[in-house]
C-alpha positions as CSV (number, residue, x, y, z in Angstrom):
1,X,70.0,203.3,162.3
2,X,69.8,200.6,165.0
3,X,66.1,200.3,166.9
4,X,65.6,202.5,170.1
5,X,65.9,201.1,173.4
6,X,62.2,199.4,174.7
7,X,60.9,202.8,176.6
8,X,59.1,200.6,179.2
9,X,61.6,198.1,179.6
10,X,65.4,200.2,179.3
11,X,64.1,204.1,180.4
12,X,67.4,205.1,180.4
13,X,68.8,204.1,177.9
14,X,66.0,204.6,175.1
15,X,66.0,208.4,177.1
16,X,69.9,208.7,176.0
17,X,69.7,207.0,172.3
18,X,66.6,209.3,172.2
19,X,68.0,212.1,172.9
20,X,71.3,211.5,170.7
21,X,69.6,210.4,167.6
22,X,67.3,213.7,167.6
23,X,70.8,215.5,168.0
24,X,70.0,217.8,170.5
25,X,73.2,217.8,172.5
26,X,76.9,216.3,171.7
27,X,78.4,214.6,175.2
28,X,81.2,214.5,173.5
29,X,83.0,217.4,175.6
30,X,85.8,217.1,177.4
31,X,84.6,217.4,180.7
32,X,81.9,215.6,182.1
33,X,78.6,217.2,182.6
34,X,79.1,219.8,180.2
35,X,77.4,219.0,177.5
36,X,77.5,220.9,173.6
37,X,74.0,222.4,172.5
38,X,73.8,221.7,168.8
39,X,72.0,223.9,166.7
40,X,68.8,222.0,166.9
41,X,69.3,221.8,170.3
42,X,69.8,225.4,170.8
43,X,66.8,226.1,169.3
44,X,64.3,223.9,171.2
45,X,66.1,225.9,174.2
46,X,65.6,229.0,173.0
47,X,62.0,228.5,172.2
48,X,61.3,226.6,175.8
49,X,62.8,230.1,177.0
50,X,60.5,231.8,175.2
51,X,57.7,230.9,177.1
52,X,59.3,231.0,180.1
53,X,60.1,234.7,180.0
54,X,56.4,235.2,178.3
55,X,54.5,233.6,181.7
56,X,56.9,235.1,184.0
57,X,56.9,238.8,182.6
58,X,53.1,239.1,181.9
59,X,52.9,238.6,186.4
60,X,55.8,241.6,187.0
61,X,58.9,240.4,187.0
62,X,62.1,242.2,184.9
63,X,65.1,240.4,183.6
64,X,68.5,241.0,185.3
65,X,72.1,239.4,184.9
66,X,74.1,238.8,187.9
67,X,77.8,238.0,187.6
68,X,78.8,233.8,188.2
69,X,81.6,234.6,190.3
70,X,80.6,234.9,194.3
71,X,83.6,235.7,197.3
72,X,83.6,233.5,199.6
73,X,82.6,235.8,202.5
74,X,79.5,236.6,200.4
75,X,78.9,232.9,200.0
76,X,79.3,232.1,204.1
77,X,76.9,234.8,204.9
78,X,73.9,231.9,205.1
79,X,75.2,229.0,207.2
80,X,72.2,226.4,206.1
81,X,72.7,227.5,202.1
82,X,76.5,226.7,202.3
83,X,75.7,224.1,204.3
84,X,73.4,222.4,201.3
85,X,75.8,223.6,198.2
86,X,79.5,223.0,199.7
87,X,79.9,219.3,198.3
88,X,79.1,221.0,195.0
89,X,80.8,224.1,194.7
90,X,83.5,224.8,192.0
91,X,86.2,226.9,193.7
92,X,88.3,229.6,192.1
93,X,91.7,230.0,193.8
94,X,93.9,231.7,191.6
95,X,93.5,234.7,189.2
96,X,96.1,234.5,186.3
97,X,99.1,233.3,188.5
98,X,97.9,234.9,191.6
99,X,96.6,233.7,194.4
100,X,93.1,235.4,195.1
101,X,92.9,237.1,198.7
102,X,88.8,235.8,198.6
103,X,88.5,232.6,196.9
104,X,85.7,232.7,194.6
105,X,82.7,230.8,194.2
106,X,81.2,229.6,190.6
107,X,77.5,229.7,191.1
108,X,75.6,227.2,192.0
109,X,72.7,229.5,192.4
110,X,72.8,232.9,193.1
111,X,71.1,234.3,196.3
112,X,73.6,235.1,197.8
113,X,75.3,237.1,194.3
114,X,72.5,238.6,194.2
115,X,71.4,239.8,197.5
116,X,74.5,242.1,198.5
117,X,73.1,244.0,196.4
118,X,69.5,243.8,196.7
119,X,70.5,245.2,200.2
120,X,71.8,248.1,198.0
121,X,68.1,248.9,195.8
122,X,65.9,248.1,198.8
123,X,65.5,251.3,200.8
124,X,62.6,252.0,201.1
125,X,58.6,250.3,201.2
126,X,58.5,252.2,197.6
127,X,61.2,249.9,196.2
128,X,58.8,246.9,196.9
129,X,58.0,244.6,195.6
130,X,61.5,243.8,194.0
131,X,60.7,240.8,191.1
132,X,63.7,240.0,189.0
133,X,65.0,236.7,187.1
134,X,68.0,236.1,184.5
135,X,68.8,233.1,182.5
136,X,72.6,232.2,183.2
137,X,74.6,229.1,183.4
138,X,75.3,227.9,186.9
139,X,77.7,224.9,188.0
140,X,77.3,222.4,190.4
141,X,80.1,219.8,191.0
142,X,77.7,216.3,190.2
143,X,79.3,213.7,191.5
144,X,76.5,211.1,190.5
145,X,76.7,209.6,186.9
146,X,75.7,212.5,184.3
147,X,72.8,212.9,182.0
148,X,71.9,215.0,179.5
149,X,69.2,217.9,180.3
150,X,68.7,216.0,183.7
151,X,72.1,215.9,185.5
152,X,74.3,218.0,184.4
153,X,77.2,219.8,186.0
154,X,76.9,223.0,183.7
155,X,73.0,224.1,183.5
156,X,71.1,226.1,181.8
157,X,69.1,227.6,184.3
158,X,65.7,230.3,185.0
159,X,65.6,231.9,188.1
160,X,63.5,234.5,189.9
161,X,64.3,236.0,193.1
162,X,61.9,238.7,195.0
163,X,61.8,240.5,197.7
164,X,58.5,241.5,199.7
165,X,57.1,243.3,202.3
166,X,55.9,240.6,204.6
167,X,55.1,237.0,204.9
168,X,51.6,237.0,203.2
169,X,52.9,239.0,200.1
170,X,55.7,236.4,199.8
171,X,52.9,233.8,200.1
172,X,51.5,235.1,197.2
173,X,54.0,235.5,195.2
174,X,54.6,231.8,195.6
175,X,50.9,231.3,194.5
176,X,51.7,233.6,191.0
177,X,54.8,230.7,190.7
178,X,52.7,228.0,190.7
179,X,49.7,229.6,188.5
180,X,53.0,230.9,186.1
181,X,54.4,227.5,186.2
182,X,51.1,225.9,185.6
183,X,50.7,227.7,182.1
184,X,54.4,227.1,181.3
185,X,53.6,223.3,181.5
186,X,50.8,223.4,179.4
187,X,52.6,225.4,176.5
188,X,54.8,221.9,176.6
189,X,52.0,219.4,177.4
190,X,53.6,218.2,180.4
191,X,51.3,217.4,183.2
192,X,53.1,217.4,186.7
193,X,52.2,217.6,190.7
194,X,53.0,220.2,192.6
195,X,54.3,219.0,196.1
196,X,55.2,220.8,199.1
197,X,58.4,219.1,200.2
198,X,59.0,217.4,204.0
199,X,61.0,219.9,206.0
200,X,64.2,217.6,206.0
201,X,64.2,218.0,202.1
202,X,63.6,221.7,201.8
203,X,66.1,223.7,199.5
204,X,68.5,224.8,201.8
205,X,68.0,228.4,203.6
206,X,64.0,227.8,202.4
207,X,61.2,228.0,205.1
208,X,59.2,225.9,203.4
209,X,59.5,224.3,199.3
210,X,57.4,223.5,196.4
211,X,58.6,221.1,193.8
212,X,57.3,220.1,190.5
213,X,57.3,216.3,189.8
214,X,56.6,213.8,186.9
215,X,56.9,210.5,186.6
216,X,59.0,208.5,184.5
217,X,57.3,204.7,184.8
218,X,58.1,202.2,187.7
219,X,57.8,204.2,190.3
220,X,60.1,206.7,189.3
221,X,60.0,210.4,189.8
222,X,61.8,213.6,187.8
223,X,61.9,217.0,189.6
224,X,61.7,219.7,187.1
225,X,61.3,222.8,188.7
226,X,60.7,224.5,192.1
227,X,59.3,227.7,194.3
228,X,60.8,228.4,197.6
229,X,59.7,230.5,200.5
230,X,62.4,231.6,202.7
231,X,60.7,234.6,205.0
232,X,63.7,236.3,206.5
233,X,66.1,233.8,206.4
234,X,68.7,235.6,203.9
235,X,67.4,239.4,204.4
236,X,68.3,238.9,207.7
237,X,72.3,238.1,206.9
238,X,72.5,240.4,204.1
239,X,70.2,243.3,205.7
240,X,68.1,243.6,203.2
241,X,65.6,246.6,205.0
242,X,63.2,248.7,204.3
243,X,61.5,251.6,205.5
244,X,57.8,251.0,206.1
245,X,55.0,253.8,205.4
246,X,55.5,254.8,209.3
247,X,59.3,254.9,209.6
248,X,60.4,251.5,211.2
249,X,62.6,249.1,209.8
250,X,61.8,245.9,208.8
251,X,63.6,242.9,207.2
252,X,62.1,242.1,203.3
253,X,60.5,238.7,203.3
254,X,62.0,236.7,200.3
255,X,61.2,234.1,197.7
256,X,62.9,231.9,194.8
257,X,61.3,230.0,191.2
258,X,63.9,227.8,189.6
259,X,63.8,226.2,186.6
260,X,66.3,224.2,184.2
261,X,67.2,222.3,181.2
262,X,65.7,219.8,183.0
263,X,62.4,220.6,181.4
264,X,63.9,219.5,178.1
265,X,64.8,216.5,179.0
266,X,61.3,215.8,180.8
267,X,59.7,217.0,177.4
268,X,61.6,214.6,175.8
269,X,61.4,211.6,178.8
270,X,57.0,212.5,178.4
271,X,56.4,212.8,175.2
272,X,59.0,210.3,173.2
273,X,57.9,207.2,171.8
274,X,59.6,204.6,169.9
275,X,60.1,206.3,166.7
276,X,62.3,209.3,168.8
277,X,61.6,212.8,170.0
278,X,58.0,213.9,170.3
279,X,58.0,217.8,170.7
280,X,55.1,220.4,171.3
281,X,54.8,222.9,168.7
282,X,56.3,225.8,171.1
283,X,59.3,223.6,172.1
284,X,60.3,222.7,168.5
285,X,62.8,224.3,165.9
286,X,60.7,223.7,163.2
287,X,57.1,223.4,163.9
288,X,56.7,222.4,160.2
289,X,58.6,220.5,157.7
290,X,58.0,220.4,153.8
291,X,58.9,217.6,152.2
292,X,58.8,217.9,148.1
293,X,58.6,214.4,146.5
294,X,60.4,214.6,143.2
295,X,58.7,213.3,140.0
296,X,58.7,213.0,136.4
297,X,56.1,214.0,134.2
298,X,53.7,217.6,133.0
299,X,52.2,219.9,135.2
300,X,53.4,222.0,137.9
301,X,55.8,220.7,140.1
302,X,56.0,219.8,144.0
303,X,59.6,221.5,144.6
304,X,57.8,224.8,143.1
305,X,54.1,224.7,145.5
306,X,56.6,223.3,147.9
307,X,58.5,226.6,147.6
308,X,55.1,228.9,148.0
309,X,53.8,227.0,150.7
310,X,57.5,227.5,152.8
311,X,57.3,231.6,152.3
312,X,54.0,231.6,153.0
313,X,53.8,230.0,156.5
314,X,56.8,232.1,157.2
315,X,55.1,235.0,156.8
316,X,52.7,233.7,158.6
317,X,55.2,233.4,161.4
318,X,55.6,229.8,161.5
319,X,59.2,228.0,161.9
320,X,58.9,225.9,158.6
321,X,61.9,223.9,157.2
322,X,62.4,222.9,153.5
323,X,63.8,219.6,153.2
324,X,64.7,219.8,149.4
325,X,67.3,216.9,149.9
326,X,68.7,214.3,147.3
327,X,67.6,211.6,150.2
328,X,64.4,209.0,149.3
329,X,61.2,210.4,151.6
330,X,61.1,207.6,153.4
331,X,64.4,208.6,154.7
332,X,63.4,212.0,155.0
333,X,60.1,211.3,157.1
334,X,62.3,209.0,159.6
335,X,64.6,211.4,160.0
336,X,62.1,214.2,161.4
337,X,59.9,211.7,162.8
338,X,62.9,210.6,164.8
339,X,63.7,214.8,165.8
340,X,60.1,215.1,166.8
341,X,58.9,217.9,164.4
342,X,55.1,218.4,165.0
343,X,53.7,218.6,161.5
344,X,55.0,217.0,158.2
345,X,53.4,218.7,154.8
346,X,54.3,216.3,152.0
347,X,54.1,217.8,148.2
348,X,53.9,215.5,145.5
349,X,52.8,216.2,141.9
350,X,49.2,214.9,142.9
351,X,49.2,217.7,145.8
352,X,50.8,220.3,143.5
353,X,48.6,219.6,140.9
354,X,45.0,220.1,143.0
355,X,46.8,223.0,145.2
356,X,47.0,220.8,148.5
357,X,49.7,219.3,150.5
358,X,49.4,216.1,152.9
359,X,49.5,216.8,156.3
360,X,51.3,214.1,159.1
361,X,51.4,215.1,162.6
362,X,53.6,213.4,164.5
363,X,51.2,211.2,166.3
364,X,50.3,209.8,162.8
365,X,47.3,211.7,161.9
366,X,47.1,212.6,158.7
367,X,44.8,215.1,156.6
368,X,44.7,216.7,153.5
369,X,45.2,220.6,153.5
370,X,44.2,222.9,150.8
371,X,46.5,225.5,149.9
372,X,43.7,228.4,149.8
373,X,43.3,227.9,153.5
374,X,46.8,227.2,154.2
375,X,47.7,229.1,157.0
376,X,44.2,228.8,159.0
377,X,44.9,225.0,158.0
378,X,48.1,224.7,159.8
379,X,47.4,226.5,162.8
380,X,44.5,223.8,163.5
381,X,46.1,221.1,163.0
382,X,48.9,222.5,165.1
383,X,46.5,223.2,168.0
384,X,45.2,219.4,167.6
385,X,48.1,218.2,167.9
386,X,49.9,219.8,170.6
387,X,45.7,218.9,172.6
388,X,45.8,215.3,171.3
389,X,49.5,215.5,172.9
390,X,48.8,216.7,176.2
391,X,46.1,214.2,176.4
392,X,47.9,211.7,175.7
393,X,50.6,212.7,178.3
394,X,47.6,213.2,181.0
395,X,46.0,209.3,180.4
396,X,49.9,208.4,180.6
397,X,50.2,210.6,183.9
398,X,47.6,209.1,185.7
399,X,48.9,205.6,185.6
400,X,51.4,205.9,187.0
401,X,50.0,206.8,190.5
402,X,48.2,204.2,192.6
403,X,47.3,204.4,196.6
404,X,49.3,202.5,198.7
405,X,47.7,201.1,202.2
406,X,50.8,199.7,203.9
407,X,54.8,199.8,204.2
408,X,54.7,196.3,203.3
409,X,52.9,196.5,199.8
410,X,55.3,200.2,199.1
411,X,58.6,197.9,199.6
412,X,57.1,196.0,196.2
413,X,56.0,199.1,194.6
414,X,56.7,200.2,190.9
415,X,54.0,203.5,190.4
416,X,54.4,206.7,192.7
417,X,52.6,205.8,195.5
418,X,49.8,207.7,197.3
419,X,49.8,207.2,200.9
420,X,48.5,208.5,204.1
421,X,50.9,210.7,206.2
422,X,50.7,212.0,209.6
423,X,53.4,214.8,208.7
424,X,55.7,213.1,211.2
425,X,59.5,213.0,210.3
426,X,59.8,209.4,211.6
427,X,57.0,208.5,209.6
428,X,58.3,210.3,206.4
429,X,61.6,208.0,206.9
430,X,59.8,204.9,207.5
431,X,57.9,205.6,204.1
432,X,61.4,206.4,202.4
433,X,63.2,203.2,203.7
434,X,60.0,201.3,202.4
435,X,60.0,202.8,198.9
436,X,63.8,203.1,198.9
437,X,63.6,206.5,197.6
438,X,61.7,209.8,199.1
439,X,58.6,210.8,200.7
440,X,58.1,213.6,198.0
441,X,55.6,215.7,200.2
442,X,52.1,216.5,200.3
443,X,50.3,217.7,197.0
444,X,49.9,221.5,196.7
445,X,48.0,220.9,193.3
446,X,45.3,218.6,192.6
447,X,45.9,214.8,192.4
448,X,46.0,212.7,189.6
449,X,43.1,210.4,190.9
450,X,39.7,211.2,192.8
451,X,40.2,210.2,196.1
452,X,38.5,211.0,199.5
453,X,40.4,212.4,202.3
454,X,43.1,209.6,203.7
455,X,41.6,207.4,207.1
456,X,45.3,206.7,208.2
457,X,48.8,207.2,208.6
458,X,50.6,204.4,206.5
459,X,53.0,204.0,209.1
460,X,51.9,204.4,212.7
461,X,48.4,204.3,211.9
462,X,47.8,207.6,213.3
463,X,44.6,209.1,211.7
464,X,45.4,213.0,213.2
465,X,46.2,215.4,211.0
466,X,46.3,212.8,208.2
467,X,47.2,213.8,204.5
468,X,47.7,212.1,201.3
469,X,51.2,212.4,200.4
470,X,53.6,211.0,197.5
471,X,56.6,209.3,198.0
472,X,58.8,207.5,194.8
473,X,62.3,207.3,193.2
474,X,63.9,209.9,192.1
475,X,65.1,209.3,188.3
């Protein structure tokens, strides 16, 4: 196989080679943006689910499944939503040879599927707080050029949807999101900011946003995830009431925490280097490969301790793989090296002889492992890798931010910039016709580089109600 795409040089495309060489999608459907999950693929998903549903059920939330089919009327309800998702909407006309009295919507989210009938299960102050989520496929209509894992027109997609009593309870509920999300991140060793978003670039219907950013080198910025706030603005056109403890109604106070396939692909755009797919040990389909190295001669023989070590990890409950393939190892290491597996255990007649195996991670480290401390073995140098990988990812992180002082030096910028910001809307836009991208909003976690508080607005100078903000390109 050809050499990757330079990383640095050609994101883009080293990102799609990357990703096509690991074979963890086929874009070879027939319509665009909707993209075949492989097997190995499918996997990696399942497992990034996996922790998804762990960090979001251990704070009170229960799994639902909502039809993908919205009528129109239901869809109208909230005029700002439609208002943000009507460029993107698939339409459904016609059912069989019929034309459909409602037209039908194919979901681009699913508020407004859902809350009909959370207008239905929310009586009463008893029934709250209401914390569900579902994993579905939604469809937006991308009309930019499609990506795998980061622009898609079919995605796979998490979302949780609440309801509350009152404004503080949403609040915190948007706290648990961000502490949830926080863990979620570190299971795949992706550091990020959290940044509450300028009003203009709010998710439509939301009082206020919180998006999850990383970069992705000069300058450039990937949105993987998001928590929105949106007090009454949907209870209000789908009544969703309650009876409080002294008899009056009130309106529920809502909130939203979406993620996507996305975070794939920004496991893959973090950690990948130039020999492929780097992926943490609870992202990947095989955390383990073995890898017996055929020989000639007496004594026992790699294919068989090869063979013990496979059935023992598994019981173990490890995802282990035996590659007992007719190919030359060098071949064989490429090939996982290139898929990202975390850990290599190679078993040649030396290893099989003194009851070890060879360990590679697939940062390069390598250490022997004895086969009467297998399991205990494995599971340290699987937690040293997946630390060593985060780190890695963090010293990576942090340079790619730098303060900016002035509009002048942004225009000729190639890190995410962190700038002074007056919270002004004309300011945000000067920053965003400087940059040539977005004023991504102030941080709601902590930044990526010690810094005292800001002296200045970048743009008007302004040092009132000054904040450090971050503003970029979006990928």
């Amino acid at each position: 196989m050809p050499e990757l795409p330079d990383k640095k040089a050609a994101f883009i495309d080293w990102y799609l080679a990357v990703v096509d060489a690991a074979n963890l999608t086929d874009k070879r459907y027939g319509v665009k943006g909707m993209n075949v999950w492989t097997p190995y693929g499918f996997l990696a998903r399942r497992h990034l689910d996996e922790v998804l549903v762990r960090e979001i059920e251990v704070t009170g939330s229960s799994p639902v499944e909502f039809p993908a089919l919205i009528p129109a009327n239901e869809f109208a309800k909230e005029k700002e939503h439609i208002k943000g998702f009507d460029a993107q909407v698939y339409w459904v006309t016609k059912g069989g040879l019929s034309e459909l009295d409602i037209p039908l919507v194919l979901r681009p989210t699913s508020e407004t599927a859902m809350y009909p009938i959370f207008a239905l299960w929310v009586r009463s102050h008893r029934d709250l707080p209401l914390n569900v989520y579902q994993i579905v496929n939604t469809f937006r209509y991308e009309t930019k050029t499609t990506r795998p894992f980061l622009r898609v027109r079919e995605i796979h997609f998490f979302e949780e949807h609440t309801c509350q009593v009152d404004e503080a309870a949403a609040d915190r509920r948007v706290r648990s999101n961000l502490e949830a999300f926080g863990r979620m991140a570190k299971a795949f060793a992706l550091p990020y900011v959290a940044v509450r978003r300028p009003d203009w670039d709010k998710f439509p219907g939301a009082a206020y946003s919180v998006a999850f950013d990383i970069p992705v080198g000069a300058g450039r910025t990937l949105q993987i995830g998001s928590v929105h706030h949106y007090r009454e603005n949907f209870s209000g056109p789908y009544g969703i009431r309650y009876e409080d403890a002294e008899g009056a109604q009130r309106l529920v106070h809502q909130t939203t925490f979406g993620l996507s396939e996305r975070l794939l692909g920004a496991i893959v755009a973090v950690h990948g280097d130039q020999k492929g797919a780097v992926l943490p040990s609870s992202v990947a389909p095989y955390e383990v490969v073995i890898v017996p190295i055929p020989s000639t001669g007496a004594g026992p023989g790699p294919e068989t301790t090869a063979s013990e070590i496979v059935e023992r990890l598994r019981t173990h409950g490890r995802r282990v793989h035996l590659d007992a393939g007719d190919e030359r190892p060098g071949a064989k290491y490429y090939r996982w090296e290139l898929q990202g597996v975390p850990v290599r255990l190679e078993v040649g007649r030396r290893e099989a002889a003194a009851r070890t195996a060879t360990a590679v991670d697939r940062l390069g480290r390598k250490q022997t492992v004895a086969l009467g401390t297998l399991e205990r073995d494995v599971d340290t140098f699987l937690q040293e890798f997946d630390r060593a990988l985060y780190d890695r990812a963090l010293a990576a992180f942090r340079d790619e931010f730098q303060v900016v002082r002035s509009l002048d030096e942004l225009k000729a910028f190639s890190h995410v910039g962190i700038l002074g910001w007056c919270g002004s809307e004309e300011c945000g836009h000067a920053v965003e016709t400087a940059v040539e991208g977005g004023l991504l909003g102030t941080p709601e976690s902590e930044l990526p580089l010690e810094l005292d508080a800001p002296s200045a607005c970048i743009s008007c100078g302004s040092s009132t109600g000054v904040r450090w903000a971050l503003a970029g390109r979006s990928l």
